[in-house]
C-alpha positions as YAML, in Angstrom:
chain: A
units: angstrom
residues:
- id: 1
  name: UNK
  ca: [244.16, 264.59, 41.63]
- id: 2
  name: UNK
  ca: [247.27, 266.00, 39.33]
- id: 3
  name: UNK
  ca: [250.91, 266.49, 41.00]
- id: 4
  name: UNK
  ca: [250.18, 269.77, 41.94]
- id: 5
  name: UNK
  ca: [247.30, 269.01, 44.09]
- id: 6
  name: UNK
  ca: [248.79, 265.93, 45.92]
- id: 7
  name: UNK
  ca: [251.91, 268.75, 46.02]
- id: 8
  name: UNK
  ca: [250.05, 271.13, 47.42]
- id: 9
  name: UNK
  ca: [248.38, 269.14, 50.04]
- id: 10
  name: UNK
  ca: [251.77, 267.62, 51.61]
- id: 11
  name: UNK
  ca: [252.91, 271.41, 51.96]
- id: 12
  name: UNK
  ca: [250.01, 272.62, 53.61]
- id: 13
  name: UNK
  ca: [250.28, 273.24, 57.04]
- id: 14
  name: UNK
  ca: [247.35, 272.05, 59.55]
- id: 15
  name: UNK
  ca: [245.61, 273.84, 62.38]
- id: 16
  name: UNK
  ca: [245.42, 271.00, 64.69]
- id: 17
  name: UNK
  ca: [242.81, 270.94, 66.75]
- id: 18
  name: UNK
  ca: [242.40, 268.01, 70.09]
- id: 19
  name: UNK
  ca: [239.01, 267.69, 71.33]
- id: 20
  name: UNK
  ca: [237.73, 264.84, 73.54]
- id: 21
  name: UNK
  ca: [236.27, 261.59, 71.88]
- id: 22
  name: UNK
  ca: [232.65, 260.62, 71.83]
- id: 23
  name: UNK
  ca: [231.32, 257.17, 71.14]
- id: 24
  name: UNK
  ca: [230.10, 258.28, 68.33]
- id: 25
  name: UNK
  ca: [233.99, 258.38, 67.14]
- id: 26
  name: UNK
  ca: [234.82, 254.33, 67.47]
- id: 27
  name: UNK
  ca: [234.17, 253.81, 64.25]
- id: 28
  name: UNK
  ca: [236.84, 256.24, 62.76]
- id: 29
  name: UNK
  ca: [239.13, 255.22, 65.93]
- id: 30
  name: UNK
  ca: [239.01, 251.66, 64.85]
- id: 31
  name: UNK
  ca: [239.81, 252.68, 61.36]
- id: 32
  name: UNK
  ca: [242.96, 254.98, 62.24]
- id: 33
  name: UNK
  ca: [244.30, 252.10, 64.63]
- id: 34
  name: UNK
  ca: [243.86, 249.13, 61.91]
- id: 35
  name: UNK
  ca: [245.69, 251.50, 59.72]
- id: 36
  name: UNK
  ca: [248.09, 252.46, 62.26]
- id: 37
  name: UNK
  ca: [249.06, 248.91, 64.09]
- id: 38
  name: UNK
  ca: [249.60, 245.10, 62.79]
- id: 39
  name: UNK
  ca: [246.63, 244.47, 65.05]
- id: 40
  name: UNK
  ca: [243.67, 246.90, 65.28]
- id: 41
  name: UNK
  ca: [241.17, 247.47, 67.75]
- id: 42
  name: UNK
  ca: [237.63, 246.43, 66.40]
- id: 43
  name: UNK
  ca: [235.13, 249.05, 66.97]
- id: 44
  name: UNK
  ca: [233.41, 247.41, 69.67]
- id: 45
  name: UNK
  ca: [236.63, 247.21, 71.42]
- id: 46
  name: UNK
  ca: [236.93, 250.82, 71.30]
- id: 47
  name: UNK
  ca: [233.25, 251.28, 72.32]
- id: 48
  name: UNK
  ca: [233.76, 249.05, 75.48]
- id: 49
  name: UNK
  ca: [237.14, 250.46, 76.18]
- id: 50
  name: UNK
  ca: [235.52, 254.36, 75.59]
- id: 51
  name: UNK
  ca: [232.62, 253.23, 78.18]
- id: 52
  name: UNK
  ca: [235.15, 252.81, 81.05]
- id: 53
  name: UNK
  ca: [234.97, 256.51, 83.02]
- id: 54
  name: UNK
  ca: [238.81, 255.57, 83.57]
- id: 55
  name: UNK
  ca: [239.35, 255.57, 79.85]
- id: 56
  name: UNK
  ca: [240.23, 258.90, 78.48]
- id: 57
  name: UNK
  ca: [240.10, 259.44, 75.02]
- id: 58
  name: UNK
  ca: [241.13, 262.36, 72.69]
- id: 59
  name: UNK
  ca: [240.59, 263.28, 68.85]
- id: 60
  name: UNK
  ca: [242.89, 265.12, 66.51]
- id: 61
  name: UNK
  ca: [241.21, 267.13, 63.75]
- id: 62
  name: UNK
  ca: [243.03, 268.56, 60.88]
- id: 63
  name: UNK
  ca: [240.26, 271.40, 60.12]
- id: 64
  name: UNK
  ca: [238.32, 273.22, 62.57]
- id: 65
  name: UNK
  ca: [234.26, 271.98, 62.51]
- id: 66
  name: UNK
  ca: [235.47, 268.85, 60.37]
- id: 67
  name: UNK
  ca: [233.96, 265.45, 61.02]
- id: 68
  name: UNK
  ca: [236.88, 263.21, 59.69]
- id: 69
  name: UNK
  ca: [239.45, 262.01, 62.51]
- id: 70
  name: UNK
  ca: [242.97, 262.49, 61.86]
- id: 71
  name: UNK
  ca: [244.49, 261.01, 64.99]
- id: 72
  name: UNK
  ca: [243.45, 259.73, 68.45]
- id: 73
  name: UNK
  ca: [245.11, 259.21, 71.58]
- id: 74
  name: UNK
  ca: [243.73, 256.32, 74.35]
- id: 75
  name: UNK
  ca: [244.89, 255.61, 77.87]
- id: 76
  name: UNK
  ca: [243.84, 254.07, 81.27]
- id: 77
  name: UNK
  ca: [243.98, 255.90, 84.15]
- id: 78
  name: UNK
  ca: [244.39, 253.36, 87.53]
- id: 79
  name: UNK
  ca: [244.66, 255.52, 90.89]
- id: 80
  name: UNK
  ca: [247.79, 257.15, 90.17]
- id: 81
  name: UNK
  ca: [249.34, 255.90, 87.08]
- id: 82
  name: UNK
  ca: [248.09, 256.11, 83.41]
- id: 83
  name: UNK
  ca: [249.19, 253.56, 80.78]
- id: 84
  name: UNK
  ca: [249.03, 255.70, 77.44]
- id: 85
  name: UNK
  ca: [247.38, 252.47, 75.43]
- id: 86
  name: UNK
  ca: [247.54, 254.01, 71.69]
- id: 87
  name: UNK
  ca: [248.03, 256.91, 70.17]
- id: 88
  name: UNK
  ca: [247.68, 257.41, 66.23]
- id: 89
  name: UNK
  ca: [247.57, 259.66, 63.67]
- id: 90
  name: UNK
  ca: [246.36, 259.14, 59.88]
- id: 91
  name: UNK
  ca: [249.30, 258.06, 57.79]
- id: 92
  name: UNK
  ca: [248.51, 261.05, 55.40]
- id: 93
  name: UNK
  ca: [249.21, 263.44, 58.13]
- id: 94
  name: UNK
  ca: [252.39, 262.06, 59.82]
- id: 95
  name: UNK
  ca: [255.11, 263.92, 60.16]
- id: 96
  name: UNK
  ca: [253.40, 266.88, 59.98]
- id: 97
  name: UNK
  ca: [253.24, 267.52, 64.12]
- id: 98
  name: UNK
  ca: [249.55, 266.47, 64.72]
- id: 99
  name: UNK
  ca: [250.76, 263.85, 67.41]
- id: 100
  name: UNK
  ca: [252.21, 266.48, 69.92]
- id: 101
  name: UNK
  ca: [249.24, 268.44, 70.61]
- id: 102
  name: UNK
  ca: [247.60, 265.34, 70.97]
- id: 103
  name: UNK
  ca: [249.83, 263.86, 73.71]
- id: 104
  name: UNK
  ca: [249.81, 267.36, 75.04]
- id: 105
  name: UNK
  ca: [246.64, 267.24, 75.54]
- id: 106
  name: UNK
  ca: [246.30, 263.58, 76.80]
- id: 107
  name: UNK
  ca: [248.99, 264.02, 79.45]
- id: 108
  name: UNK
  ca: [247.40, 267.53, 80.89]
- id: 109
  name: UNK
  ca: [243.88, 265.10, 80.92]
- id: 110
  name: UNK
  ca: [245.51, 262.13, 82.86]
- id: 111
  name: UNK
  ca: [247.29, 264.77, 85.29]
- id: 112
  name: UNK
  ca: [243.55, 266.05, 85.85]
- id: 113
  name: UNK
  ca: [242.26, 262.79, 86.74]
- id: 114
  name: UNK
  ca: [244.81, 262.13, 89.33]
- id: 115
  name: UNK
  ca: [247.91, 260.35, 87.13]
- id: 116
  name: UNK
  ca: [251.24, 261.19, 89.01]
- id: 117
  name: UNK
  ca: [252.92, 258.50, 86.36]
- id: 118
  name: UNK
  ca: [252.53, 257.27, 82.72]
- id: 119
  name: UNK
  ca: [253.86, 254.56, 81.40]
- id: 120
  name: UNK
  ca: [253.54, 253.15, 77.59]
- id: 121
  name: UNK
  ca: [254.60, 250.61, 75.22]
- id: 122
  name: UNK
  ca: [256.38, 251.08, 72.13]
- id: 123
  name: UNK
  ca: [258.05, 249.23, 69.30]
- id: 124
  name: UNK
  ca: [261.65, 249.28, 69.07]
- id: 125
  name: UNK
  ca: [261.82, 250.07, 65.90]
- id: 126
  name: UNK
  ca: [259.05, 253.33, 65.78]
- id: 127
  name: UNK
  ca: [261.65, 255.75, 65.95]
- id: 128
  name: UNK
  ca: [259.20, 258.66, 65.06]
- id: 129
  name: UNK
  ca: [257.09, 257.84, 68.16]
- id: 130
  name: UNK
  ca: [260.59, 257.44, 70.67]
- id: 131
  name: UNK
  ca: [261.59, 260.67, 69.60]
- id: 132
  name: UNK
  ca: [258.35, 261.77, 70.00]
- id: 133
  name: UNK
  ca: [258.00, 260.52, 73.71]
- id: 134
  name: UNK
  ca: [261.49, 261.69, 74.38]
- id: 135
  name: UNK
  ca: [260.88, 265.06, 73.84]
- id: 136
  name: UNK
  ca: [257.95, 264.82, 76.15]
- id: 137
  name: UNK
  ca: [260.16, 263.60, 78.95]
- id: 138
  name: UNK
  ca: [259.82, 259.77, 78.67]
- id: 139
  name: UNK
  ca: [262.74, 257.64, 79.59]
- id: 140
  name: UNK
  ca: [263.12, 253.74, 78.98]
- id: 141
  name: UNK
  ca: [262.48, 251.78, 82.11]
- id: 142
  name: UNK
  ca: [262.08, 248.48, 80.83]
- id: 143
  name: UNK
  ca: [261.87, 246.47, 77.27]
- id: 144
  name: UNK
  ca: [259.63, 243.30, 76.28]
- id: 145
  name: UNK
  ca: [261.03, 240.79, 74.08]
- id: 146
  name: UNK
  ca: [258.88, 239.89, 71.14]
- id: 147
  name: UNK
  ca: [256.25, 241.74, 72.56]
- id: 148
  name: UNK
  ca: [254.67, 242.40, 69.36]
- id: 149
  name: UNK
  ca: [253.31, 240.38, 65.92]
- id: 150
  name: UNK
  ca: [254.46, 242.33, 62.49]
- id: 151
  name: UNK
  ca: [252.05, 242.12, 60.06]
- id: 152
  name: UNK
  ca: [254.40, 239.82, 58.50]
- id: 153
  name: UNK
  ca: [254.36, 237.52, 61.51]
- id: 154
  name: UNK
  ca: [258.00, 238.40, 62.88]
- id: 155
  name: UNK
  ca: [258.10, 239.65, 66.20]
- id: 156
  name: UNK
  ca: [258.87, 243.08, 67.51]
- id: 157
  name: UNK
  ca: [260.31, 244.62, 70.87]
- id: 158
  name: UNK
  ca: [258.67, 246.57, 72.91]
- id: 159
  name: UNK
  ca: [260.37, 249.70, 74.83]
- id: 160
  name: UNK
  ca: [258.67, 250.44, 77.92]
- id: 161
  name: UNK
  ca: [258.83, 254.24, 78.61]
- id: 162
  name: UNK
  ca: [257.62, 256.03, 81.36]
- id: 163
  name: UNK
  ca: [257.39, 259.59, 82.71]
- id: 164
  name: UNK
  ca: [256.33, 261.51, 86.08]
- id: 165
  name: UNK
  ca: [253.23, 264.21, 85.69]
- id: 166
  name: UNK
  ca: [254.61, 266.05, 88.88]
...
């Protein structure tokens, strides 16, 4: 792939498309979220976690009718409150807007099954995913210290935001 083609690619603007997650898609979730987090979800974590019928999970797709996942959102839904466990989108596509449809489309989903609150983790530091949640509503209620393991072994802070579906 020459300069121009790894040129053009970064200026190309996707069609994103959300569509809801089958088990047939734990495989490529597992993948995205090992690529995405120090600690990834195995794919039979994500199958057991996708067999829950209070787990709802969504798929981002760069390309209409394409098979390849470029981002996923996951979250628990208990009685009236949803905890938004992970989203993620392939490193090759971030910044490029694919994550707001997505939580678009996973908030309207957990409003649907009866959420009236969402609440999430986040690093401190993932400044691309505050902004993001800020601009969705989400506010800081609370923060965990050393909530998380780096890759590198330091540990991480946690940001706990949270948001009303009305």
């Amino acid at each position: 792939m020459g300069v121009l083609d790894i040129l053009s690619e970064y200026l190309r603007k996707p069609v994103w498309r959300v569509d809801t997650a089958s088990s047939r898609h734990a495989g490529q979730i597992s993948t995205l979220h090992s690529a995405s987090f120090a600690r990834g979800w195995s794919t039979q974590e994500i199958e057991v976690l996708m067999q829950n019928r209070n787990v709802i999970v969504d798929i981002l797709r760069s390309e209409a009718g394409s098979q390849v996942i470029d981002g996923f959102s996951l979250s628990r839904v208990a009685v009236d409150e949803a905890e938004l466990l992970s989203i993620a989108v392939d490193p090759k596509w971030r910044g490029k807007k694919g994550s707001a449809p997505l939580l678009a489309r996973q908030l309207a989903r957990l409003r649907g099954a009866g959420a009236r609150r969402v609440v999430l983790e986040v690093d401190e530091a993932n400044i691309p995913a505050i902004r993001l949640y800020r601009s969705f509503g989400f506010e800081e209620v609370g923060k965990r210290p050393a909530y998380y393991t780096l890759k590198d072994g330091r540990k991480a802070n946690a940001l706990i935001m949270a948001r009303d579906l009305g």
